[in-house]
C-alpha positions in Angstrom: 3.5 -16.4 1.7 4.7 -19.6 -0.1 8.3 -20.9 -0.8 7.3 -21.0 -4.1 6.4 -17.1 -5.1 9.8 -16.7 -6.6 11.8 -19.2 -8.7 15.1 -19.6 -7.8 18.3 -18.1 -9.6 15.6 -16.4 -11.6 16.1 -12.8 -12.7 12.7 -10.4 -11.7 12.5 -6.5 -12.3 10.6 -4.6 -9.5 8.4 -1.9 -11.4 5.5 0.1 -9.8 1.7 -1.0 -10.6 1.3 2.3 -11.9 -2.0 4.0 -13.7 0.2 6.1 -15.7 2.8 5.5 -18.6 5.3 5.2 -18.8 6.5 2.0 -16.0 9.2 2.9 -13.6 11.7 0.4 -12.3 13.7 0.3 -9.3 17.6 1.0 -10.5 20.6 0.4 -8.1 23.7 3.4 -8.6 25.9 0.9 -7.1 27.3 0.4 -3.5 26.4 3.0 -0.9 23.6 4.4 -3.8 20.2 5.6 -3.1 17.6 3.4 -4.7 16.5 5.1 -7.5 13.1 4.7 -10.0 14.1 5.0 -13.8 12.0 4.9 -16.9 11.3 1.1 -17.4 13.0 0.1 -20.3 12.9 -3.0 -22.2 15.2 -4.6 -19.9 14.8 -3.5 -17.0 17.3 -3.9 -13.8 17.6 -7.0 -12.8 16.8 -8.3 -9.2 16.7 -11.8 -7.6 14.7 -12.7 -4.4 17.0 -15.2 -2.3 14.9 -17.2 0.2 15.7 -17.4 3.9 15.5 -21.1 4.5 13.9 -21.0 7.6 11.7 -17.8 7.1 9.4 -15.9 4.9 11.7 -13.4 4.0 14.1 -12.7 1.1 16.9 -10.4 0.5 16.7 -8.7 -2.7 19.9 -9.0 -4.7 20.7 -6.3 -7.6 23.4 -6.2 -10.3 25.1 -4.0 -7.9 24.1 -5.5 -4.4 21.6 -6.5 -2.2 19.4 -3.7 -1.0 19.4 -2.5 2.7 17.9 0.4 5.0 15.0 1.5 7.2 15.4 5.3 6.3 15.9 6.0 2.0 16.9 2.0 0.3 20.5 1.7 -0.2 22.7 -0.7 -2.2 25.0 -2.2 0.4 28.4 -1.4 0.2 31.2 -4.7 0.5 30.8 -6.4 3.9 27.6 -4.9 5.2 25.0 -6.9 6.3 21.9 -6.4 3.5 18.5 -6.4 5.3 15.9 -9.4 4.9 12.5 -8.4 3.1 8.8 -9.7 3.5 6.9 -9.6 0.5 3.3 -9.8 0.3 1.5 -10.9 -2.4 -2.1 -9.1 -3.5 -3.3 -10.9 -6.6 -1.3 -9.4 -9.7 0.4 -7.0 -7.0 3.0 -7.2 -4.7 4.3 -5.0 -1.3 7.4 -5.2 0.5 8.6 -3.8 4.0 11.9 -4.9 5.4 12.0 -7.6 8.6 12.9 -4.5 10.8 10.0 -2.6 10.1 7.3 -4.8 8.7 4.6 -1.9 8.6 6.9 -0.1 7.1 6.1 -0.6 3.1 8.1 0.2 0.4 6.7 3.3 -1.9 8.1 5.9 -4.2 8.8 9.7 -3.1 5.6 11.7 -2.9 4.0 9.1 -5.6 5.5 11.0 -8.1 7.6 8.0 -10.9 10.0 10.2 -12.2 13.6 9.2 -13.1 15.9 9.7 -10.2 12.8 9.4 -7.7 13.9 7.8 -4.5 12.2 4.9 -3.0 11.2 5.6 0.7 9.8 3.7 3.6 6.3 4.5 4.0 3.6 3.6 7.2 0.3 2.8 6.2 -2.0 -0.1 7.2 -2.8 -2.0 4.3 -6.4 -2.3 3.6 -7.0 -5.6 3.6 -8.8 -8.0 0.9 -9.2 -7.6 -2.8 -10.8 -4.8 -4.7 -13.1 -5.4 -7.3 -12.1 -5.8 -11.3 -13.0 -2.1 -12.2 -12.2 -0.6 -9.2 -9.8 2.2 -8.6 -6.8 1.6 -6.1 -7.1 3.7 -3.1 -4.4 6.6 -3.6 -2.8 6.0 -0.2 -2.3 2.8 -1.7 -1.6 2.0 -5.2 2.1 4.0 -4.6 3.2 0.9 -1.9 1.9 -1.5 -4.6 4.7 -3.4 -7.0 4.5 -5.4 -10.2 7.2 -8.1 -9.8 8.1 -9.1 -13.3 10.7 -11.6 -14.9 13.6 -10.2 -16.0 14.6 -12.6 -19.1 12.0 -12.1 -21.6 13.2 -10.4 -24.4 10.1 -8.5 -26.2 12.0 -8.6 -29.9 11.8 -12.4 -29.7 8.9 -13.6 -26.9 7.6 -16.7 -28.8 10.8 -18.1 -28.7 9.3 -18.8 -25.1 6.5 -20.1 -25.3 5.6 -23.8 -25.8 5.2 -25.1 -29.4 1.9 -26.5 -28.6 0.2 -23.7 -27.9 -2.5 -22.6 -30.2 -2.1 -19.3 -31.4 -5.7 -17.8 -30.1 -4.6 -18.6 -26.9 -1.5 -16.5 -26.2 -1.5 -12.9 -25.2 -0.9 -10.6 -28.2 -0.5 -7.1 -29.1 -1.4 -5.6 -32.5 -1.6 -2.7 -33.7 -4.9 -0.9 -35.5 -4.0 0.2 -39.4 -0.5 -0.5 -38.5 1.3 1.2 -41.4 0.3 5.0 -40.8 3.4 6.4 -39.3 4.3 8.8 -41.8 1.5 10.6 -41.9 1.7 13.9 -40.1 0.8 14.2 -36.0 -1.9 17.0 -37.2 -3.6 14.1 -39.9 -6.6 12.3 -38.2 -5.6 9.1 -40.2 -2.2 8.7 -38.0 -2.6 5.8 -35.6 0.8 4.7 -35.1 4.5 6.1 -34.0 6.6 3.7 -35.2 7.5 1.8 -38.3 6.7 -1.8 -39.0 10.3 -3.0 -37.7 10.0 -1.1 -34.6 6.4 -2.7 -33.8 8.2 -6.4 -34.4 10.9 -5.2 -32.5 8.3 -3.9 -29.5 6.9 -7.7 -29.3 4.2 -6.3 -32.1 2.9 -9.8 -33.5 -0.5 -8.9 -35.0 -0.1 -6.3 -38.1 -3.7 -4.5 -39.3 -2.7 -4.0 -43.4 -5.7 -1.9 -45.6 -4.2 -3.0 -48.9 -5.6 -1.6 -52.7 -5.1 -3.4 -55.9 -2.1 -1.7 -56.4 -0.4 -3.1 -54.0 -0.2 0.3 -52.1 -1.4 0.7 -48.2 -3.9 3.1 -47.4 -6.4 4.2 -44.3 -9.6 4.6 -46.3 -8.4 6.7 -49.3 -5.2 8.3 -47.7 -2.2 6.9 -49.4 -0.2 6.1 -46.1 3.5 6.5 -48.1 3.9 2.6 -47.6 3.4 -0.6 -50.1 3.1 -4.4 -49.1 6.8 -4.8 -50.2 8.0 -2.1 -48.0 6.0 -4.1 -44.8 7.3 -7.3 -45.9 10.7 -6.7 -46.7 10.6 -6.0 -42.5 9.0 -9.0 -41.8 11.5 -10.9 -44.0 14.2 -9.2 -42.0 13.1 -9.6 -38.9 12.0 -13.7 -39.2 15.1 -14.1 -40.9 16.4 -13.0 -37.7 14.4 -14.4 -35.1 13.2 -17.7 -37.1 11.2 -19.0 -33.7 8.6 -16.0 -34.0 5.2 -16.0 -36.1 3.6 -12.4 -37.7 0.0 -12.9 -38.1 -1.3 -10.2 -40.8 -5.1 -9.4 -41.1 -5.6 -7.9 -44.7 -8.9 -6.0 -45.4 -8.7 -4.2 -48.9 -9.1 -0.5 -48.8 -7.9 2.3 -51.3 -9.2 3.7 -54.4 -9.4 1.3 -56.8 -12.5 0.0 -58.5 -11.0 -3.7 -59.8 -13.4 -6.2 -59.2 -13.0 -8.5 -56.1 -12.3 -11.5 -58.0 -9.3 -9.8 -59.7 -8.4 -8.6 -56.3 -8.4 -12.1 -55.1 -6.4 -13.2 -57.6 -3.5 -10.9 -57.5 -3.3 -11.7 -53.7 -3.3 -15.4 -54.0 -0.4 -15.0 -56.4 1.7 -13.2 -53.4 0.7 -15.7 -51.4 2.3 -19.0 -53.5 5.1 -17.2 -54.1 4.8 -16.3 -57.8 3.7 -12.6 -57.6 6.0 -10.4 -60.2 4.9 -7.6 -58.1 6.4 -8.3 -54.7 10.3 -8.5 -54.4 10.3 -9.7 -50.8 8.8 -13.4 -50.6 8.1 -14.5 -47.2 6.4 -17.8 -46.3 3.2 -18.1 -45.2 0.3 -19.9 -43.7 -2.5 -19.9 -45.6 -4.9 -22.8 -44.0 -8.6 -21.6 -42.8 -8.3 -22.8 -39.2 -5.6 -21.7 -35.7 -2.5 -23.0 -36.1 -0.3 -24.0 -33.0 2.4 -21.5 -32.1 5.0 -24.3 -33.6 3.9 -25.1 -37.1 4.4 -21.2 -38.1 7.8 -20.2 -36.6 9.5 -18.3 -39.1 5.9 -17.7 -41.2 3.5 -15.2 -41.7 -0.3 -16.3 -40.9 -3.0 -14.7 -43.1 -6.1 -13.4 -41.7 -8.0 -12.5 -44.5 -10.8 -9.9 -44.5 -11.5 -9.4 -48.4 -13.7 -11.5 -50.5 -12.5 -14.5 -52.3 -15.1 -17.0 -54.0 -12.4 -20.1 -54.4 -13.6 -23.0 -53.2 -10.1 -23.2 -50.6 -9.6 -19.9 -50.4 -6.4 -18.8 -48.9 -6.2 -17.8 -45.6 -8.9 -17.6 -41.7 -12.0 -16.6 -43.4 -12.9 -13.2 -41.5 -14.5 -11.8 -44.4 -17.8 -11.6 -42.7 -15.9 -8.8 -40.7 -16.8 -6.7 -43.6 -20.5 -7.0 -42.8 -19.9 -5.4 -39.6 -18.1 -2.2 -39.4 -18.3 -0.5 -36.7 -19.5 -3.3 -34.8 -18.6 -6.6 -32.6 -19.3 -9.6 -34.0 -18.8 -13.9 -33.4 -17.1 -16.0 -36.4 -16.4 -19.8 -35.9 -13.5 -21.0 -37.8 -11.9 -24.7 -37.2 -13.9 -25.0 -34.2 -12.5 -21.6 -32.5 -14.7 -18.7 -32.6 -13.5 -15.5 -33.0 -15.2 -12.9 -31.2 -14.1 -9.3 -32.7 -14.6 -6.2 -30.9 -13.7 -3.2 -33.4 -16.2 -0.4 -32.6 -14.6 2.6 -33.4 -17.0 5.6 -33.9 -17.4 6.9 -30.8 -17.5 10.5 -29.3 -16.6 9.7 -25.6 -13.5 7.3 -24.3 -16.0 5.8 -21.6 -17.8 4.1 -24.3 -15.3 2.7 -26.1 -14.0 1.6 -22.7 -17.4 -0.1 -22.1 -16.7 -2.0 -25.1 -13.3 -3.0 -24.5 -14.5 -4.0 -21.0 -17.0 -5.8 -22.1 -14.8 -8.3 -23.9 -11.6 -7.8 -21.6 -13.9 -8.8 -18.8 -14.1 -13.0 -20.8 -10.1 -12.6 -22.4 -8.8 -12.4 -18.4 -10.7 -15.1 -17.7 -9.0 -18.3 -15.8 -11.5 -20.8 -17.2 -12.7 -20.9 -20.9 -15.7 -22.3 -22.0 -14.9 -23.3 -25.7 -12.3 -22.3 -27.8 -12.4 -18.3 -28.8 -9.7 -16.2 -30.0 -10.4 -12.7 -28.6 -9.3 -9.6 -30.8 -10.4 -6.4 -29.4 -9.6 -3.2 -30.9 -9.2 -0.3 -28.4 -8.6 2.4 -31.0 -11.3 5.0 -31.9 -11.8 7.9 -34.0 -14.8 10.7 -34.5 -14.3 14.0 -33.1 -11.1 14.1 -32.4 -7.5 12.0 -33.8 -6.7 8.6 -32.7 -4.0 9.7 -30.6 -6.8 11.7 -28.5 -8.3 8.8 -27.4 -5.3 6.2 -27.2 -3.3 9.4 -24.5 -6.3 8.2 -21.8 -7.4 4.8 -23.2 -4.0 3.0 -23.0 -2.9 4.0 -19.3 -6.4 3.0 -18.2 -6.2 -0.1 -20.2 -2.5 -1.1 -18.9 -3.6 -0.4 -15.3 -6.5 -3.0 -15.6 -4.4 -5.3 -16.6 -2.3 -5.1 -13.5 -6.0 -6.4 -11.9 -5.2 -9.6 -13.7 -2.7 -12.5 -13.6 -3.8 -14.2 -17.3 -4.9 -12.9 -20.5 -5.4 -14.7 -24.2 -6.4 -13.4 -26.9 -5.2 -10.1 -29.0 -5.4 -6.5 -28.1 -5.3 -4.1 -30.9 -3.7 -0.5 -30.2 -3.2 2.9 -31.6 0.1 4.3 -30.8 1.2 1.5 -28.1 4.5 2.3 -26.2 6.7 -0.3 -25.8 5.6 -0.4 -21.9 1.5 -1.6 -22.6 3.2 -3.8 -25.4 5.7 -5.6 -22.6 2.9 -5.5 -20.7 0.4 -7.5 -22.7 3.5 -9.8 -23.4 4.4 -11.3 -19.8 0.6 -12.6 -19.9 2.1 -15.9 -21.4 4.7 -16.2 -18.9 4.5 -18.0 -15.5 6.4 -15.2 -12.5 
């Protein structure tokens, strides 16, 4: 236990390190109120850990009072004397126990994270010493275990946060996999994605996947999808008009039904790109160099990531067309002296392959200690058998439970149908607790 596991007059949320979806947090009624758990929402309840100056312990101060209790957790009422609480830190995890009963843990009602499920004292010796990456939490002991987040970062406008130096390849991103399919029905096997392009910016979505035909229309192979390139970036427009301090990097593979030759392809894009497009109502600005820009020269900007072929000498955007070369596949691009090593191998009939994959790469992107400049992008979605959202129900819960293994993560994670909880989740990776 240090004096420095929690910053001072700092704002935390107490959620549990949970396997399912969606997060719980802890949610205070008010004085004399059971402790309740509550579906975590993007702002969560806010707690702060005060320091006893001449102990390890804090007490733990809500918007409605500090907690106390041996029996069910209570929110003090005026004048009572709030207990003191030791907490323990387990790599990403956290348990507490009050000073009166240090044995005594912290844990949720029966394990089950309902709304209005009380928080409880509960005995068990904790099994000391860290589990392995991959391993499972024992089930008498992932319920006592806590995620201890910060309580001020706001999702809709997260880069605002982080330093203007960093290079975009090494902040933790979510993105979304053939982002514009929403409207398509919950039966179609082309439907990867809930919510509408807004709603993902608004999530803490920074990384859009647009399949874009010559007619400036957005489809997933030949399925019209009901949405153009002026519809996406009339959102983007609104929403970097509204939060100028936050980038939206946009990887553009063409797809659809038309048979106009790449070059004329090329050409209509680059004319969207310089502004002078008669096609597209809603101009943003973008950045169109073929290297990793730092997080500070694009605020307010859209950064291409170009998949299609373009033979001009500069052509705009980070050269990924090699992606086309391997569908289905994983593959290593260096561009500007960062390589990019893309995992996107979709085509599989069971989730514990494409979780091997994702492993597989997930395993180097948690990693403390880089060896040369990469930027990670590793798709989790897959598709064969059955729909998208078959596979994203078990791959996302497993995926945010493994990263509660972790403390740091770069590099971009591509979903089907995130909920706003994996998205928050992947977000407080470039955050110090």
């Amino acid at each position: 236990m240090t004096t420095s596991l929690f910053t001072p007059n700092r704002d935390y949320r107490i959620s549990p390190a949970l396997w399912e979806e969606p997060r719980c947090s802890w949610h205070a009624g008010g004085a004399g109120k059971k402790l309740t758990l509550q579906i975590l929402k993007t702002y969560g309840t806010k707690w702060q850990f005060e320091k006893n100056p001449r102990s390890n312990y804090y007490k733990i101060k809500g918007e409605a009072g500090y907690l106390t209790g041996l029996g069910k957790l209570n929110v003090c009422n005026p004048g009572e004397t709030p207990d003191e609480y030791y907490v323990k830190q387990v790599g990403a995890y956290f348990m507490i126990s009050s000073k009166r009963s240090v044995n005594a843990w912290i844990e949720c009602e029966d394990g089950y994270l309902g709304a209005g499920t009380d928080s409880q004292r509960y005995a068990f010796p904790f099994k000391d010493g860290p589990w392995s990456e991959w391993s499972q939490i024992p089930q008498k002991v992932f319920r006592i275990l806590w995620k201890v987040d910060r309580a001020d970062i706001d999702c809709n406008r997260w880069m605002s946060g982080v330093s203007d130096d960093k290079p975009l390849n090494e902040l933790a991103i979510c993105g979304t996999h053939d982002s514009c399919t929403w409207k398509f029905s919950s039966s179609n096997y082309s439907r990867t994605q809930d919510y509408s392009i807004s709603r993902q910016l608004e999530m803490g979505v920074r990384f859009l996947d647009i399949r874009l035909d010559y007619d400036f229309k957005i489809y997933h192979a030949k399925d019209d999808t009901g949405v153009s390139l002026d519809d996406v970036l009339r959102d983007v427009k609104r929403f970097l008009n509204t939060n100028p301090r936050e980038t939206v990097i946009m990887v553009i593979k063409r797809e659809g039904k038309s048979n106009a030759t790449d070059s004329l392809y090329a050409q209509r894009m680059r004319k969207v790109f310089d502004g002078t497009s008669t096609r597209v109502k809603n101009k943003v600005t973008w950045f169109t160099g073929n290297r990793v820009p730092k997080l500070g020269e694009v605020h307010g900007k859209v950064v291409l990531v170009r998949r299609y072929e373009d033979a001009l000498a500069q052509a705009p955007g980070i050269d990924l067309t090699v992606w086309s070369k391997h569908d289905n596949d994983s593959f290593y691009k260096t561009v500007g002296g960062v390589q990019f090593r893309v995992q996107d191998e979709y085509s599989v009939t069971q989730n514990s392959t494409k979780k091997g994959f994702i492993e597989n790469v997930l395993r180097d992107m948690t990693s403390p200690v880089q060896a040369k400049p990469r930027w990670y992008i590793n798709f989790t979605s897959a598709a064969k058998l059955q729909k998208p959202s078959w596979y994203s129900d078990d791959i996302n819960p497993w995926l945010g439970a493994n990263l509660n293994f972790h403390t740091t993560l770069m590099g971009t994670l591509m979903l089907d149908h995130p909920s706003p909880a994996i998205v928050d989740r992947i977000i407080r990776f470039n955050f110090k607790p």
